[in-house]
C-alpha positions in Angstrom: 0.0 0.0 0.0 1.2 3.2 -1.0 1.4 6.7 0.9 -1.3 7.9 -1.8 -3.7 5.4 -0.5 -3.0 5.7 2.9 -3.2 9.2 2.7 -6.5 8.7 0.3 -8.3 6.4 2.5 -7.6 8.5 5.2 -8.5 11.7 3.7 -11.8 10.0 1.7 -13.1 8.3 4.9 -12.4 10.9 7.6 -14.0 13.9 5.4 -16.9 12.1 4.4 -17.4 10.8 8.1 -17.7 14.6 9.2 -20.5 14.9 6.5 -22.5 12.2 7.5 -22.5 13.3 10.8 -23.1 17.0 10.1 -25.8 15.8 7.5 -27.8 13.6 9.8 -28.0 15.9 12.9 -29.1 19.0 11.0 -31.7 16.7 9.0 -32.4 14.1 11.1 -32.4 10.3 10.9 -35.3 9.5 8.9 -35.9 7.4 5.8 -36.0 10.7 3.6 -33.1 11.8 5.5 -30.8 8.9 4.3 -30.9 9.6 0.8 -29.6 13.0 1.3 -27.2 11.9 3.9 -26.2 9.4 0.6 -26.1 12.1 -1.9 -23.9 14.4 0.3 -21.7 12.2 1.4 -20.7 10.5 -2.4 -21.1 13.8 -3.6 -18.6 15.3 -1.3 -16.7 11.8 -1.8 -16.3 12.4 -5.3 -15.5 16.3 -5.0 -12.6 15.7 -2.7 -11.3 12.8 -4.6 -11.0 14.5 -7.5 -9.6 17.4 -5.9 -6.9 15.2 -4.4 -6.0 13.6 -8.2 -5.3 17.5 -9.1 -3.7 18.3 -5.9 -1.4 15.6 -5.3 -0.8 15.4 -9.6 0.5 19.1 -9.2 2.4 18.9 -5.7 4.3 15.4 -7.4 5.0 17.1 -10.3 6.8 20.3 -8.7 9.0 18.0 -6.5 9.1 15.6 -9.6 10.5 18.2 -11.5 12.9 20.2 -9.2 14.5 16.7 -8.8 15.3 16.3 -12.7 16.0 20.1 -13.2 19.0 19.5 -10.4 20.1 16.8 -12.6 20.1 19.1 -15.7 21.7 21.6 -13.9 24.5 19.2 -12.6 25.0 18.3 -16.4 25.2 21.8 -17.5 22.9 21.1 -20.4 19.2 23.1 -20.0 16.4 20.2 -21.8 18.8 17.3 -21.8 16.8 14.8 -20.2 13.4 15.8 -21.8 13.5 12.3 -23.9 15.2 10.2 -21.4 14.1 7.2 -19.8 14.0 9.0 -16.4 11.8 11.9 -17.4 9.2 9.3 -19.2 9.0 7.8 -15.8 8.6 10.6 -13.6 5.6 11.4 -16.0 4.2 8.1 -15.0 5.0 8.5 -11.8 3.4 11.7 -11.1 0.4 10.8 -13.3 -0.1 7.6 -11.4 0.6 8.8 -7.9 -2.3 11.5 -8.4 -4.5 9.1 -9.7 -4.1 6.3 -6.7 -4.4 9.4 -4.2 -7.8 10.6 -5.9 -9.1 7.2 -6.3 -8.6 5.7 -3.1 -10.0 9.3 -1.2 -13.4 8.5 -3.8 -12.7 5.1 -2.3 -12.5 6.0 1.3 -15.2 8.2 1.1 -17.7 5.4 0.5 -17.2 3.4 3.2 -19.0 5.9 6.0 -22.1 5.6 3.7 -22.2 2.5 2.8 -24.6 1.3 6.1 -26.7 4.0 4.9 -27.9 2.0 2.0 -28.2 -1.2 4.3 -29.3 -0.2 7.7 -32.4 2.3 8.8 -30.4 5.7 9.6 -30.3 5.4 13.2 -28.1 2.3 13.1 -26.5 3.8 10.1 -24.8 6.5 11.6 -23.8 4.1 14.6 -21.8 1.8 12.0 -20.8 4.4 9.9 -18.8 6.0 12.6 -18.0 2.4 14.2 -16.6 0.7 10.8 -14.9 4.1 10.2 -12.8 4.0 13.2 -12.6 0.3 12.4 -10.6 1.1 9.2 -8.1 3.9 10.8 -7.7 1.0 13.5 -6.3 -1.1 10.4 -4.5 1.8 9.1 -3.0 2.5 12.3 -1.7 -1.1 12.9 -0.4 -1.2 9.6 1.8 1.8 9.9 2.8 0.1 12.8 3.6 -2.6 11.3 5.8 -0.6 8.8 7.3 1.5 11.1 7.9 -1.7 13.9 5.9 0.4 16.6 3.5 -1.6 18.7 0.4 -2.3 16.1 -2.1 -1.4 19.5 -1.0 1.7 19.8 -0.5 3.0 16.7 -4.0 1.7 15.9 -5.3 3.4 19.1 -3.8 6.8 18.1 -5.6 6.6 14.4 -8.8 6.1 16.4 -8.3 8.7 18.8 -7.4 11.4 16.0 -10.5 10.1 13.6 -12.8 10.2 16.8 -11.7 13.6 17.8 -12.8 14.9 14.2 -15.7 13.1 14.2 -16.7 15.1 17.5 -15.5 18.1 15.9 -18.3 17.7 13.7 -20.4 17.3 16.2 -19.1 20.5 17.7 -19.6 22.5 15.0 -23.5 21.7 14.8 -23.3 22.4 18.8 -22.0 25.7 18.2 -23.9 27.1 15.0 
């Protein structure tokens, strides 16, 4: 698993989480209810994913490209590597790096929904924020894996952070 969809789950999932929440206590919980909470939630899904395919496209390609223009520079020839092997993969690098990060946000994004089309909305919103912190739990363990930390606690801090947003959605309806 790559840092674009880490970084894309995370970013899908955790975003999409605070709409659902914000969605169903200004509206409700009713059966009318969940197909707005639905259409918000993939909607703004969709928005930030592809928002993330442009963003990280554009951030990959100016670090991308400093990299190679170094390389120019240390060979004191301006457009030299243009039609190299290294600048054709850089392009697919960047291209593909931009793509994983949008897709796996769309992808994240979906999962706080998905009870939503399953389960009547009061239970929805219970598992939508359950198998949310469910899947930062994973994510957690995994970068604990990766980094040899204990997989517990690196799982518990992902849940901690993704439950501290989710009640600053909460917050935010509190306040307004």
């Amino acid at each position: 698993m790559s840092r674009y969809h880490i970084r894309g789950l995370i970013d899908g999932s955790l975003s999409t989480l605070g709409i659902v929440i914000g969605a169903s206590i200004v509206i409700g919980l009713s059966s009318e209810a969940t197909r707005i909470i639905i259409s918000a939630g993939i909607g703004g899904g969709i928005a930030n994913g592809l928002s993330n395919i442009l963003g990280a496209f554009a951030a990959e390609k100016t670090v991308a490209y400093k990299k190679l223009e170094k390389i120019e520079r240390a060979m004191l020839k301006r457009g030299a590597i243009r039609n190299s092997r290294q600048y054709k993969k850089t392009e697919r690098v960047v291209l593909s790096s931009g793509i994983a990060d949008g897709l796996a946000t769309i992808g994240g994004s979906m999962i706080p929904v998905l009870p939503f089309f399953i389960l009547p909305a009061i239970l929805a919103l219970e598992w939508s924020v359950a198998i949310t912190l469910a899947l930062f739990f994973a994510i957690g363990a995994y970068i604990g894996k990766i980094s040899r930390e204990n997989l517990l606690l690196s799982g518990f801090k992902m849940v901690v952070f993704a439950g501290l947003t989710a009640g600053a959605a909460v917050l935010v309806k509190m306040l307004i």
